[in-house]
C-alpha positions, 0 to 999 in steps of 0.5 A, a space after each residue: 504477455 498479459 500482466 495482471 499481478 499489479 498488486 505486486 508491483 508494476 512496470 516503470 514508465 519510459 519517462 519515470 527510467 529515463 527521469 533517473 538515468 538523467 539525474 543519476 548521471 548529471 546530479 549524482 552529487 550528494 544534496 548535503 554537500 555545500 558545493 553548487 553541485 550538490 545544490 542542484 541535486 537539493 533544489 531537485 528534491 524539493 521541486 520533486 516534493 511540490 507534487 506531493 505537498 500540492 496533492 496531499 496539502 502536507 508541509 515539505 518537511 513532513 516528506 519523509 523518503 524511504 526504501 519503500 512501503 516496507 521502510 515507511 511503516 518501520 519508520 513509523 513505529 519507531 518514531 511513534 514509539 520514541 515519544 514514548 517517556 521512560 517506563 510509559 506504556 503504550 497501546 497500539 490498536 492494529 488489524 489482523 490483515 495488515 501488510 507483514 511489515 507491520 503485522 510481524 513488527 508489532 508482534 515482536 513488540 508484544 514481547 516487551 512489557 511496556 507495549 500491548 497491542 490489539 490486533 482487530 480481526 475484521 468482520 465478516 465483510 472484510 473491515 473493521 467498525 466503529 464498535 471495534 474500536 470502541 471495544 479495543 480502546 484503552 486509557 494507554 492507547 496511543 496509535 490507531 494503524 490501519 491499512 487503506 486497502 488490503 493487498 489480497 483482497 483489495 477490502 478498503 477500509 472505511 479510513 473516514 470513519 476511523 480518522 474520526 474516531 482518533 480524532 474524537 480520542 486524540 489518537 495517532 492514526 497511521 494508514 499503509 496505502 501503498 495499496 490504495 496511492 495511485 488506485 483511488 483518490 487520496 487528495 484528501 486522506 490527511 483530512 482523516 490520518 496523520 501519518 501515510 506510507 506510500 511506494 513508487 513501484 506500485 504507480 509504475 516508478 522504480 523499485 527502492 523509494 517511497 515515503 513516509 507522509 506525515 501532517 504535523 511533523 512538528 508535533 512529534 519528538 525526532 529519533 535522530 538529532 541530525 539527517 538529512 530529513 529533519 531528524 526522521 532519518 539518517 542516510 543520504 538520499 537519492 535525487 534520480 530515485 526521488 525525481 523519478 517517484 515524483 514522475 510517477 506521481 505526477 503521471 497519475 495525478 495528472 491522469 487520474 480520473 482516467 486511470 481510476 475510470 480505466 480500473 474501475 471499466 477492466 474490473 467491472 468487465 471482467 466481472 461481468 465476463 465471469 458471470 456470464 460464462 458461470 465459471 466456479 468461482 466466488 468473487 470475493 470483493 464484488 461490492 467494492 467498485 474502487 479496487 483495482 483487485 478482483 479477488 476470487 476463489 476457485 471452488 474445488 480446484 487450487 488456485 496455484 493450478 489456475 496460476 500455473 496453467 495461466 503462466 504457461 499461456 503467459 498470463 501473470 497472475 498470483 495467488 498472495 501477495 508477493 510479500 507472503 510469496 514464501 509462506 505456505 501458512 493460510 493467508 490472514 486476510 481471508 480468515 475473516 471471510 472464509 476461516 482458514 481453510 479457502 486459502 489453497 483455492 484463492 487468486 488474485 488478479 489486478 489490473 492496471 492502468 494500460 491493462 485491456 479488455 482484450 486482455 481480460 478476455 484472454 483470461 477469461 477464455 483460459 479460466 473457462 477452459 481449465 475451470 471446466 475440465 
């Protein structure tokens, strides 16, 4: 078995599993409770959220935990829109490519009249520019969210250049880098953003837990006046689910630059690999040496042909993300690049930390036999 399909999710390390099933069985109390049990499970989620205040120079209560990406960008909007005073309107500058969660979210609020949003269709080489922000700034702007990397494609956005665009305008800037935390480095993404939503499934942790990440949470008007987490949020948390996405972080923290090496070597290889067996493909994002997506179209044949004739051999690759699995509609984040029309022959294939060169010339070997034909 080969996997590749690391966009959409990865496999749990031992330790992360086992981090949970320890602390799920011996500190299952409820951290609000005022009991000594419950203290040992408080205790755990604040050492668990050192390693994210430590590697992101955030304060404690600017952790917000959550089901994941999904639930971190939800979150977002809405605290974002409860600063909003009574009949304020509101403007919020987005991107066409952004994840469902936020895309269709901010759709919806279209609808009312007290919101308007801009959707930013990126340029020709998959990101936005300064210019179109200018363009799309109004008086009413309130939030810049832009995501870091994009799930299809892996086009990382130029966050640096944004950030100091909100900066100059005094704008709220929320980036969705659940694509992007554990495949480049972020240690100094809040130099840039205020707000950052990251997912443990995505660096080998479990599935159900991620975080809201937030600079100044003193600065913004909380949506509930009581929680467990400062008035962000309500509901009891988990310490095994939060223990062990702080083991996973902690993992790649303390193996970064080897696992950003790792990526970056598997989707430099296999590119040359490509090229040299001058396969029919068009490799979408080749300039950009960070991602650990090599995304591709497959000239003349449907990418979900490759992908089925890969799966039989074992081979996991997909053909979207995993979020827009069951839409047959063309996938907006080739739109920019190539239209609307290229979206049957894309594939997307992604490495991850323990994926080999052996791996990868596996895949090669059975793209050249059907690409071929």
């Amino acid at each position: 078995m080969i996997y590749l399909d690391h966009a959409a999710t990865t496999k749990p390390l031992k330790n992360v599993l086992a981090t949970y099933h320890q602390i799920a069985s011996k500190h299952f109390a409820n951290p609000s409770s005022p009991h000594h049990l419950g203290e040992s499970s408080e205790d755990i989620i604040l050492a668990a959220k050192k390693i994210w205040c430590d590697y992101f120079n955030i304060p404690a209560h600017g952790i917000i935990f959550t089901s994941g990406g999904t639930e971190s960008n939800y979150l977002l909007i809405k605290t974002l829109l409860f600063q909003q005073r009574q009949n304020e309107a509101v403007h919020i500058i987005a991107t066409t490519v952004e994840h469902a969660s936020l895309y269709e979210t901010l759709k919806i609020l279209k609808r009312r009249s007290d919101i308007s949003v801009t959707f930013l269709q990126p340029e020709k080489n998959g990101k936005i520019s300064r210019n179109q922000l200018v363009q799309a700034l109004k008086p009413t702007t309130k939030l810049i969210t832009i995501q870091t990397t994009n799930s299809e494609t892996g086009i990382q956005q130029d966050i640096k250049m944004i950030g100091a665009f909100a900066q100059e305008h005094k704008l709220f800037f929320h980036t969705d880098a659940v694509q992007a935390f554990g495949k480049c480095n972020l240690a100094h993404i809040f130099d840039h953003a205020d707000a950052v939503s990251i997912s443990a499934h995505k660096i080998h942790g479990v599935k159900g837990i991620g975080a809201l990440l937030i600079k100044h949470p003193e600065n913004l008007a909380k949506p509930f006046y009581a929680g467990s987490q400062f008035g962000f949020k309500q509901g009891t948390i988990d310490p095994a689910l939060i223990a062990s996405f702080a083991v996973a972080t902690d993992d790649y923290i303390s193996h970064e630059k080897t696992r950003l090496d790792q990526l970056k070597m598997c989707r430099r290889y296999f590119i040359e690999q490509l090229q040299a067996a001058q396969l029919p493909l068009t490799i979408i994002n080749r300039e950009n040496e960070q991602s650990h997506i090599i995304a591709c179209l497959c000239d003349n044949v449907s990418g979900d042909l490759i992908q089925q004739a890969l799966n039989r051999q074992q081979i996991y690759v997909s053909t979207k993300s995993a979020c827009q699995s069951h839409s047959s509609g063309p996938l907006r984040s080739l739109a920019p690049l190539f239209g609307d029309n290229q979206h049957h022959h894309f594939l997307r294939i992604s490495c991850g930390y323990f994926t080999s060169l052996e791996d990868l010339d596996q895949v090669i070997k059975l793209l050249t036999k059907h690409l071929r034909k």
